[in-house]
N, C-alpha and C positions, 0 to 999 in steps of 0.2 A: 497630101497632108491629111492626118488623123486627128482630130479632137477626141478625144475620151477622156469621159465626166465616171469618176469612180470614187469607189467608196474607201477613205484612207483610214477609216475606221476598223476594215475587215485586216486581216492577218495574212488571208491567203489574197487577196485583192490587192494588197499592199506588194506583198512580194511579189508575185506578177509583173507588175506595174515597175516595180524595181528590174524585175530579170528582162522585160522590154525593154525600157531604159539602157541598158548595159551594151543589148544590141543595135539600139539606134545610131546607128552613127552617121548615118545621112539625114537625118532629126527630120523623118518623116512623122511623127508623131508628136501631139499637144497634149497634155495629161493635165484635166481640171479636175479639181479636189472638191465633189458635192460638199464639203463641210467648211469652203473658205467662206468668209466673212461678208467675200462680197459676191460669193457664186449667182446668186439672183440677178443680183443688181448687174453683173454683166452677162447671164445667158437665162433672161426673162424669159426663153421660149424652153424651157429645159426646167419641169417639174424637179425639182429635189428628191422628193418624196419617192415616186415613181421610179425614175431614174438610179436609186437604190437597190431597188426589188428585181428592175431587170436591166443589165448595162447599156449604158447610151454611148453611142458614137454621133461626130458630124462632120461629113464628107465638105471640100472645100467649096462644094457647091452648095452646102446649106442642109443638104440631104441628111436626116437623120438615121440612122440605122443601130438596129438594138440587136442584144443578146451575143450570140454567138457569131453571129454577123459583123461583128465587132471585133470579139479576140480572132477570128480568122481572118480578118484584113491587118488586123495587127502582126501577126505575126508573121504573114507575105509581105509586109510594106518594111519588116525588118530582116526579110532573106530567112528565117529558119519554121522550123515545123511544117515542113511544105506538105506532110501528110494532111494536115489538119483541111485541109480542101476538099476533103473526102468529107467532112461531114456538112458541107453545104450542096452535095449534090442532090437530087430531084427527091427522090425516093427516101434516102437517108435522111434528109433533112427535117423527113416529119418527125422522125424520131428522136432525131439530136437534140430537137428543137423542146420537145418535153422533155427530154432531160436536164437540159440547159434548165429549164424552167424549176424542175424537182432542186437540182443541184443549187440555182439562186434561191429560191425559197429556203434550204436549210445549208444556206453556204457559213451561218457564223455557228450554229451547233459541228458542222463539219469541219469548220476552222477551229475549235477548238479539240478534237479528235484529233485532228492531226497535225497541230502545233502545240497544244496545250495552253492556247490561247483563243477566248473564245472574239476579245475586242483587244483594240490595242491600247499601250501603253497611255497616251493621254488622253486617252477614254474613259480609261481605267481611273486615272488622277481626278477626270470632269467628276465623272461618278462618284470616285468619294467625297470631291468637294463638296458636290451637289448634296451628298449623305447627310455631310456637318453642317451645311445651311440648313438643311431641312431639320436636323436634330439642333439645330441654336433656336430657329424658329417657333421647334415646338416646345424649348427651355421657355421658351418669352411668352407663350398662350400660356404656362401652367401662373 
């Protein structure tokens, strides 16, 4: 069993996380939402923040494992992308590994290049909410 804590705010993170899904079917995989309600409150040891910027896994022993170390156990534990093992090997791996890094750092300008969606849908809705609180707020300062 896999935990992964991911961001359902992303576009491409989202899908992903969906196209696992689909292949899971021996429900090797646990998929926490950094942005439920009560994500803190039940994985205290598991920065939010952090955990955004670069993907967190945790093995059923507790072990936490990030980045790409992550989508490649994901995808062995649901049988496909078997290539994808190739980039945790010795050598390769210093490289993958700053990618992975470039690619997380600019994965929602990149989500939006190639879905045309830079946040998702009730992201999108927080954010205007958030807009019209802020614009009633500052009707009630003037």
């Amino acid at each position: 069993m896999l935990t992964i804590f991911y961001d359902s705010h992303c576009p491409l993170c989202a899908a992903e996380i969906k196209m696992l899904l689909s292949f899971d079917t021996s429900k090797k995989l646990r998929l926490e939402d950094l942005h439920a309600d009560d994500f803190s409150e039940r994985y205290p040891h598991i920065d939010p923040i952090y955990a955004d910027k670069i993907l967190h896994g945790q093995l059923e022993n507790g072990q936490i494992i990030k980045g790409l170390d992550v989508t490649c156990m994901a995808w062995q534990l649901v049988g496909k992308h078997k290539w994808m093992q190739v980039l945790r090997w010795p050598v390769i791996r210093i490289f993958t590994n700053v990618g992975y890094r470039i690619f997380a750092r600019y994965r929602h300008p990149l989500s939006t290049f190639i879905t045309g969606k830079q946040r998702c849908v009730p992201c999108q809705k927080n954010d205007k909410k958030d807009s019209q609180q802020n614009n009633k707020k500052n009707d009630d300062d003037i």
